[in-house]
C-alpha positions as CSV (number, residue, x, y, z in Angstrom):
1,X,-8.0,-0.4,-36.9
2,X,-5.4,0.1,-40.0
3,X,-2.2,1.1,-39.5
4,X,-0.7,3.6,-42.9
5,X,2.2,4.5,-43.9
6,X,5.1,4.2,-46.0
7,X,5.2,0.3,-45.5
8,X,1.8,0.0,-46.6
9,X,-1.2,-1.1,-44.6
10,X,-1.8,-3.3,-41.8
11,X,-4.3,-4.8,-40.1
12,X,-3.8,-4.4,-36.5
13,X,-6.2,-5.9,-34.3
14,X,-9.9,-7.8,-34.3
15,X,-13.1,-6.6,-32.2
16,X,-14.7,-10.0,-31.5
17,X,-18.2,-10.9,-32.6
18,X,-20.7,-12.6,-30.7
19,X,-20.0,-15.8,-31.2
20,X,-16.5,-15.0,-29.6
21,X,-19.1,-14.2,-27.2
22,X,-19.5,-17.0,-24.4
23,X,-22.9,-16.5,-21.9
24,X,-22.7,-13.0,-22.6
25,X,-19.4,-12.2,-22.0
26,X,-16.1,-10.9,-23.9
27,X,-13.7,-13.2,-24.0
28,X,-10.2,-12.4,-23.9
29,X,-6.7,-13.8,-23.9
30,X,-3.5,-13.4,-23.1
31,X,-1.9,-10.4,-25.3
32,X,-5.3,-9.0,-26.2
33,X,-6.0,-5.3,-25.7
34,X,-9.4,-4.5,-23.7
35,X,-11.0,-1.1,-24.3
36,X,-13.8,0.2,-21.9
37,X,-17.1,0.9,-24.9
38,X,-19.1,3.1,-22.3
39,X,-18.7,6.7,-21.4
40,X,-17.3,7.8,-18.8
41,X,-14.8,5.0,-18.3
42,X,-13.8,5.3,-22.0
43,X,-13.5,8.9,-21.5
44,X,-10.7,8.2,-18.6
45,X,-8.7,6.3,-20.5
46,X,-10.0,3.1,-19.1
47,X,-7.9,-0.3,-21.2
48,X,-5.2,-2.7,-20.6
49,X,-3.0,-4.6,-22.4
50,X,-4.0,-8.3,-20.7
51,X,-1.2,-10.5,-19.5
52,X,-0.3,-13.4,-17.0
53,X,-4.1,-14.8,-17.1
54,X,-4.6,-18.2,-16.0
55,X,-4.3,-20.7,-18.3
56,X,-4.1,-17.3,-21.2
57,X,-7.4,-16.8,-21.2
58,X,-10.6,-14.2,-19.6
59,X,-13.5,-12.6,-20.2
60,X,-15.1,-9.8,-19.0
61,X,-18.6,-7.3,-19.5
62,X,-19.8,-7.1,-23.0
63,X,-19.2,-3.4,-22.8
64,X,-15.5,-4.1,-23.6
65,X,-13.8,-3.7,-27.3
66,X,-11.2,-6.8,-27.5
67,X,-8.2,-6.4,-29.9
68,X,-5.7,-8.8,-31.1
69,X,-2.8,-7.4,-31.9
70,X,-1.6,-8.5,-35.7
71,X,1.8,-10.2,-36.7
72,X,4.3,-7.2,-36.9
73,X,2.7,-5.1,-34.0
74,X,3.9,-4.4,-30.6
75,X,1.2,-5.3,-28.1
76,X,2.2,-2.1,-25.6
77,X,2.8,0.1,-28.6
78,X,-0.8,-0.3,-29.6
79,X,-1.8,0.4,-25.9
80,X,0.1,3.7,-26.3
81,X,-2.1,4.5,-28.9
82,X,-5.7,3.9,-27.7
83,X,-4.8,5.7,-24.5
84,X,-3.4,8.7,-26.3
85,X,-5.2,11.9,-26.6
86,X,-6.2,12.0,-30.4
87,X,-7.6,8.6,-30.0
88,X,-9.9,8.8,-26.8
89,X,-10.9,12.4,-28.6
90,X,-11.8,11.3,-31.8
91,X,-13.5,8.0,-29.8
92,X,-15.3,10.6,-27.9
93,X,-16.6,12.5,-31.0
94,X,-18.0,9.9,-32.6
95,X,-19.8,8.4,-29.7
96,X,-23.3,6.9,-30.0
97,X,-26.4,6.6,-27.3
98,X,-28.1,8.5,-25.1
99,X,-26.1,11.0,-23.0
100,X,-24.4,9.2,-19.7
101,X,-24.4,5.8,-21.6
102,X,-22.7,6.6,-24.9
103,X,-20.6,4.1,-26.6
104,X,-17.6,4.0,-29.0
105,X,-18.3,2.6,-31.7
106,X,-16.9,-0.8,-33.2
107,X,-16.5,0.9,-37.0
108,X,-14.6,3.9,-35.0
109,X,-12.0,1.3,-33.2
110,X,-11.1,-1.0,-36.7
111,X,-11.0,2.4,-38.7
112,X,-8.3,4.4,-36.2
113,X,-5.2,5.0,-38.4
114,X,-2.6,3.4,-36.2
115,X,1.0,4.9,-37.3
116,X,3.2,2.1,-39.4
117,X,6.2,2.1,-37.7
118,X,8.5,-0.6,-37.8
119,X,8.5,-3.8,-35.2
120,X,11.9,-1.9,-34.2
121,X,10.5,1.0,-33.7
122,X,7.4,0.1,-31.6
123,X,9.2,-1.5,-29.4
124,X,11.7,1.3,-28.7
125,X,8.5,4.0,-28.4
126,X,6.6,1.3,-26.2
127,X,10.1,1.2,-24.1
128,X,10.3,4.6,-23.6
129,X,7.2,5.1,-22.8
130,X,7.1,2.5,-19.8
131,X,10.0,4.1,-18.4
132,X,8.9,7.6,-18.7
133,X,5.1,7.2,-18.4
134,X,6.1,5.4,-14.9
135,X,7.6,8.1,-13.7
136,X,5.1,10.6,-14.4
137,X,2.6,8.4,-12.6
138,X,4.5,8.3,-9.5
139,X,4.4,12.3,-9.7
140,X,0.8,11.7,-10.2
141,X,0.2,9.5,-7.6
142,X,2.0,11.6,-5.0
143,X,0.4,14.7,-6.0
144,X,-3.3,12.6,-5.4
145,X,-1.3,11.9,-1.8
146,X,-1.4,15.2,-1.1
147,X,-4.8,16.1,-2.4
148,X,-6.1,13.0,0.0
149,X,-4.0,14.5,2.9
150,X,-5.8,18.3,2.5
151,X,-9.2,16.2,2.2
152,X,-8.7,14.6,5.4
153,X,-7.2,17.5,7.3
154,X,-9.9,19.7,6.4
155,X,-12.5,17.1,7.3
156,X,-10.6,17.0,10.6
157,X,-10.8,20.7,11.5
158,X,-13.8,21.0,10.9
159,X,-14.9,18.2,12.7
160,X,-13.0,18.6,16.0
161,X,-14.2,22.2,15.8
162,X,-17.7,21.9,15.6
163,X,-17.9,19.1,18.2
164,X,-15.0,20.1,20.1
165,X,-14.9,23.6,20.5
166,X,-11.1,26.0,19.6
167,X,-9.9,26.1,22.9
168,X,-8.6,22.5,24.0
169,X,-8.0,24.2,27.7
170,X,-11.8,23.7,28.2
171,X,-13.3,21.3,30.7
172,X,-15.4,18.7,29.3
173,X,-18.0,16.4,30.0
174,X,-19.7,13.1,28.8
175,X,-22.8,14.6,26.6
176,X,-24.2,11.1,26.7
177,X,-24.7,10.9,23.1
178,X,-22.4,8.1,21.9
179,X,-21.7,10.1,18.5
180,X,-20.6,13.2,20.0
181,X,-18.6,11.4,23.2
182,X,-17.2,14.3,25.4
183,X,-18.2,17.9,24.9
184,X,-17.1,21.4,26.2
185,X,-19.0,21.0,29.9
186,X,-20.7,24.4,29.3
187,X,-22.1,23.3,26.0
188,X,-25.9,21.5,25.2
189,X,-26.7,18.5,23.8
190,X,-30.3,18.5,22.6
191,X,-32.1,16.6,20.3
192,X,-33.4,18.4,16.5
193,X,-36.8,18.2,17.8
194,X,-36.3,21.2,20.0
195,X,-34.1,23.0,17.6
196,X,-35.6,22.9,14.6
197,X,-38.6,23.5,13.2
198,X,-40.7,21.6,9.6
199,X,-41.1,24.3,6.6
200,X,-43.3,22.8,4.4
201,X,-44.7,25.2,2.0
202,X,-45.3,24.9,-1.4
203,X,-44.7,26.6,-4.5
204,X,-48.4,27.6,-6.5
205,X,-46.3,28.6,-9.8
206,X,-43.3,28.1,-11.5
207,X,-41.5,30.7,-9.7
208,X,-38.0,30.3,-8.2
209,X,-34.6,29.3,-7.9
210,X,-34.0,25.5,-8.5
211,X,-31.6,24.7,-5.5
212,X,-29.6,21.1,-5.1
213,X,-28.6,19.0,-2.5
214,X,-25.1,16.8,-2.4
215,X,-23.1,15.4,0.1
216,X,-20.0,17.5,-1.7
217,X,-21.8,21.0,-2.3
218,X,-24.3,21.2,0.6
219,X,-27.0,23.3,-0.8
220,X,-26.3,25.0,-4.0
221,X,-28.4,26.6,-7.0
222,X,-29.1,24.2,-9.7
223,X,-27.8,27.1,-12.6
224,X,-24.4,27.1,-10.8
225,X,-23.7,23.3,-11.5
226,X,-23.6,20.9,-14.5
227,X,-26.9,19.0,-13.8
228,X,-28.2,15.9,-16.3
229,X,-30.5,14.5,-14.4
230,X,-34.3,14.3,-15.3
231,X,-35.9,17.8,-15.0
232,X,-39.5,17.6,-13.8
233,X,-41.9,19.3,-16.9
234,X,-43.3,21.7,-14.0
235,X,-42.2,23.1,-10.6
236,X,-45.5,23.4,-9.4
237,X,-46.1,21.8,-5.6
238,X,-42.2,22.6,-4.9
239,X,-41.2,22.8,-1.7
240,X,-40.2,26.4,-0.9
241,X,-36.7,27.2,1.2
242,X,-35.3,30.0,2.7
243,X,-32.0,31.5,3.2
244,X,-30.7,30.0,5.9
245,X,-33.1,27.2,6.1
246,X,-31.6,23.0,6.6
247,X,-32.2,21.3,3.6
248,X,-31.8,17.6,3.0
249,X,-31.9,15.2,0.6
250,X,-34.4,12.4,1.6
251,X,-32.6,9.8,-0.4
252,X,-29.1,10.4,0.2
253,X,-28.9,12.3,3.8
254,X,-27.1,8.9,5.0
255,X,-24.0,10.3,2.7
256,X,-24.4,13.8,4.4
257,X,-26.3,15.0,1.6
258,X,-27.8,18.1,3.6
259,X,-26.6,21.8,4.0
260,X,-28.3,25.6,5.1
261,X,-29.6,27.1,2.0
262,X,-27.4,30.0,0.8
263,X,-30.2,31.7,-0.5
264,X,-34.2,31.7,-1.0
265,X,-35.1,28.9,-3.9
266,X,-37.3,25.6,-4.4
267,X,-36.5,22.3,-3.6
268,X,-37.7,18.8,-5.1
269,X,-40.8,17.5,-2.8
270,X,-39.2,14.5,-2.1
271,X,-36.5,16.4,0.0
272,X,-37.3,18.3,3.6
273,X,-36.7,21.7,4.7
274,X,-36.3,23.2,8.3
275,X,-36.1,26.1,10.0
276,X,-32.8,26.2,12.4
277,X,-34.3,27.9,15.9
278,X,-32.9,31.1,17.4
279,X,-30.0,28.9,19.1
280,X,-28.2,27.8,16.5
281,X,-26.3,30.1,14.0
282,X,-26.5,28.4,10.4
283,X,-23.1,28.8,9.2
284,X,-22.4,26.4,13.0
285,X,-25.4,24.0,11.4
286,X,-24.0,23.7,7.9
287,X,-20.6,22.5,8.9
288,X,-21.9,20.4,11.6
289,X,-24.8,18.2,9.7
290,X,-21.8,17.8,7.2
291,X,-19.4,16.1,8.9
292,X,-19.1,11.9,8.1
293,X,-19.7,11.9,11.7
294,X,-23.0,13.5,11.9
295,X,-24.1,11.8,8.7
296,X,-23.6,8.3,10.0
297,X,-25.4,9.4,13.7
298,X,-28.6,10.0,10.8
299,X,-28.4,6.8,9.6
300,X,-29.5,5.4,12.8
301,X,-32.9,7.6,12.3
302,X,-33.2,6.3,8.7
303,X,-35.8,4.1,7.3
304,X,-35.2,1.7,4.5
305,X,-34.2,-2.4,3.4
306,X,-30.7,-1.6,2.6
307,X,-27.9,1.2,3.2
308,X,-28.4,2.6,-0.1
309,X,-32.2,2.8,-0.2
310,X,-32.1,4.4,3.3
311,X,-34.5,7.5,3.6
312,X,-34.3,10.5,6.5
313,X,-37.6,11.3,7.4
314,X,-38.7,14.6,9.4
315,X,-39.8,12.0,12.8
316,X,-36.3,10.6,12.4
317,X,-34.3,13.7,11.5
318,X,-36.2,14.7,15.1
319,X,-34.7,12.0,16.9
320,X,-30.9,12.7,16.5
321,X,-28.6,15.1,19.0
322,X,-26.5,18.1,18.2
323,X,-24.4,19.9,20.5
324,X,-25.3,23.4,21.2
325,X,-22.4,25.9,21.7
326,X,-23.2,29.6,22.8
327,X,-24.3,31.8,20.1
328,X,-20.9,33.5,20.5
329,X,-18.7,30.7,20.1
330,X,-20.4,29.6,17.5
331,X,-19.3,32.6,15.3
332,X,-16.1,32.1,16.5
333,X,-16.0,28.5,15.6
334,X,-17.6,30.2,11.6
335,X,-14.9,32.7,11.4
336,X,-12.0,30.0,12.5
337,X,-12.8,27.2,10.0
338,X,-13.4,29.8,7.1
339,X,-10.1,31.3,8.0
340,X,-8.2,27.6,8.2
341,X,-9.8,26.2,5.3
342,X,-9.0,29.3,3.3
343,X,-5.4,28.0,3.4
344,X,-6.1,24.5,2.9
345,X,-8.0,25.5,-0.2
346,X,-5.2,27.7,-1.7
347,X,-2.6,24.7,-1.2
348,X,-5.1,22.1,-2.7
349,X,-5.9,24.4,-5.4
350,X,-2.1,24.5,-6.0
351,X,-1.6,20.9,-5.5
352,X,-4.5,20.5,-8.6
353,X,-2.8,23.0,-10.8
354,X,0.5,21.0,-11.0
355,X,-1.6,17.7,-11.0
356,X,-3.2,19.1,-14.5
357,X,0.2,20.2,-15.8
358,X,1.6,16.7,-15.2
359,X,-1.4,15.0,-16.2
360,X,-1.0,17.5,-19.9
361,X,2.6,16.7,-19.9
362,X,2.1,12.7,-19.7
363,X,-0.7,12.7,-22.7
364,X,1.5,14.9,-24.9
365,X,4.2,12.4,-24.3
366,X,2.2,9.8,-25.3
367,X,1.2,11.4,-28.3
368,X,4.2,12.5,-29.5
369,X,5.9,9.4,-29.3
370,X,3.4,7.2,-30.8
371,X,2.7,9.4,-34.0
372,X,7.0,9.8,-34.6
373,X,7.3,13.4,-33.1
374,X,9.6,12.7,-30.8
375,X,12.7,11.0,-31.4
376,X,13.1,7.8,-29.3
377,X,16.6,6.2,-28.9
């Protein structure tokens, strides 16, 4: 970086080579300023000015950028500037590599024009800063309380709804299935196999919508979301799945990555598709199969070495229970969470907008008072 102004220039800080490089990591000391390379951590804002290490000195991955701050500049006035807006954008810009793994680059961090204010004068914007900037993450921070609160009610609604039934009057009973513990007594418990049915038909062209599977979305079509992953050269030998059908991701149905298809499309053949039998409406079956409850019930029908390599299979998708409710209170148990979660959506969606205004307000403050536009005490 090089700081410019009317007292001249500056040399402000040092990206280490590799032979400041000890078996392959970055070192770092005390009053050094670490910068996340990599997208999308550089992206976030991801740094810190590094104090109070043992014996003053660190290291870290080698896909950090390590500056030293020069004689006559502020250690937290230089963090101000590499997390303010024009210099994460302009680092973003001029980003290098393949997409998902781009890096800033080192000739982008030592070229920055850092403003040349005084010693003074950085230390009066860096002290402003840490009073104001704390307060706005406190606002932050208690506006991401609330977003975690709506999360978890909402998970909790429709949870207790699609296992519990709306009227809390009603006698229960032990279903004998340790996930689901007591049920409405005039409700079913009965394993997939006798519920659901293997589609497994395949696509002979190119022909039809592209659908997805997440543990966040359920079942969605690939053209409504931002999708980089690898996109197979043909569709050809697809599996093919209806509206309405249950959908799930092989590889990642022990995260609840599974859903009822909104709508006819393909999926990859590596996922499974089946058809929901005439007991089971499949707005019930979509908010049921994902629940964190449900998902972990799966795991126990999962093959694989380790959690995350775990794989659902049709013969253990088979083996797991689901309660049955009456086709009637099943629509009613539809209707209530889309009516409840309605309202929980309009206060989260609330919740974000201020979240984004304070988030806006923060970087402009940082901007403003590191380039001089904003007159500091």
């Amino acid at each position: 970086m090089e700081a410019i102004g009317e007292h001249g220039e500056f040399d402000t800080s040092m990206v280490r080579e590799k032979e400041d490089v000890s078996t392959g990591y970055s070192l770092f000391f005390d009053g050094d300023l670490i910068i996340a390379k990599i997208t999308p951590c550089f992206e976030n804002g991801k740094g810190a000015l590094v104090q109070g290490l043992l014996n003053g000195v660190g290291f870290g991955t080698t896909e950090l950028h390590v500056l030293t701050p020069a004689e006559g500049v502020d250690g937290r006035f230089l963090y101000y500037v590499t997390v303010s807006e024009p210099f994460r954008k302009l680092g973003e810009a001029g980003m290098t590599g393949a997409a998902g793994q781009k890096r800033v680059t080192d000739e982008f961090i030592r070229n920055f024009p850092v403003p040349a204010h005084s010693l003074t004068k950085q230390r009066a914007i860096a002290a402003f800063l840490d009073l104001n900037i704390d307060q706005q993450d406190r606002l932050v921070a208690e506006k991401l309380h609330v977003l975690d609160l709506l999360t978890e009610k909402r998970r909790a609604l429709i949870t207790n709804a699609v296992t519990h039934g709306l009227n809390n009057a009603a006698p229960l009973r032990n279903s004998g299935v340790s996930w689901l513990g007591e049920i409405p007594a005039h409700w079913r418990a009965e394993r997939s196999k006798w519920l659901f049915k293997e589609r497994d038909e395949r696509t002979e062209n190119e022909e039809g919508e592209m659908l997805t599977v997440s543990h966040l979305t359920g079942v969605t079509p690939r053209s409504e979301k931002n999708v980089n992953m690898f996109e197979a050269e043909t569709t050809e030998g697809y599996k093919i799945c209806r509206k309405g059908d249950l959908a799930i991701n092989t590889l990642w149905a022990w995260m609840g990555a599974m859903g009822i298809s909104p709508c006819d499309g393909i999926v990859s053949p590596a996922y499974n598709v089946y058809v929901p039998g005439p007991e089971l409406l499949g707005g019930y079956v979509d908010a049921l199969v994902r629940t964190p409850q449900f998902a972990e019930e799966i795991i126990r029908y999962s093959k694989g070495v380790w959690s995350s390599r775990l794989r659902l299979y049709p013969e253990g998708f088979f083996e797991a229970w689901l309660p049955v409710p009456p086709l009637a209170e099943q629509r009613s148990i539809v209707a209530h969470i889309a009516q409840e979660t309605a309202k929980l959506d309009s206060l989260r969606a609330a919740a974000e907008g201020t979240l984004a205004l304070l988030k806006e307000r923060r970087a402009a403050l940082i901007a403003a008072a590191v380039t001089g536009k904003l007159k500091i005490p």
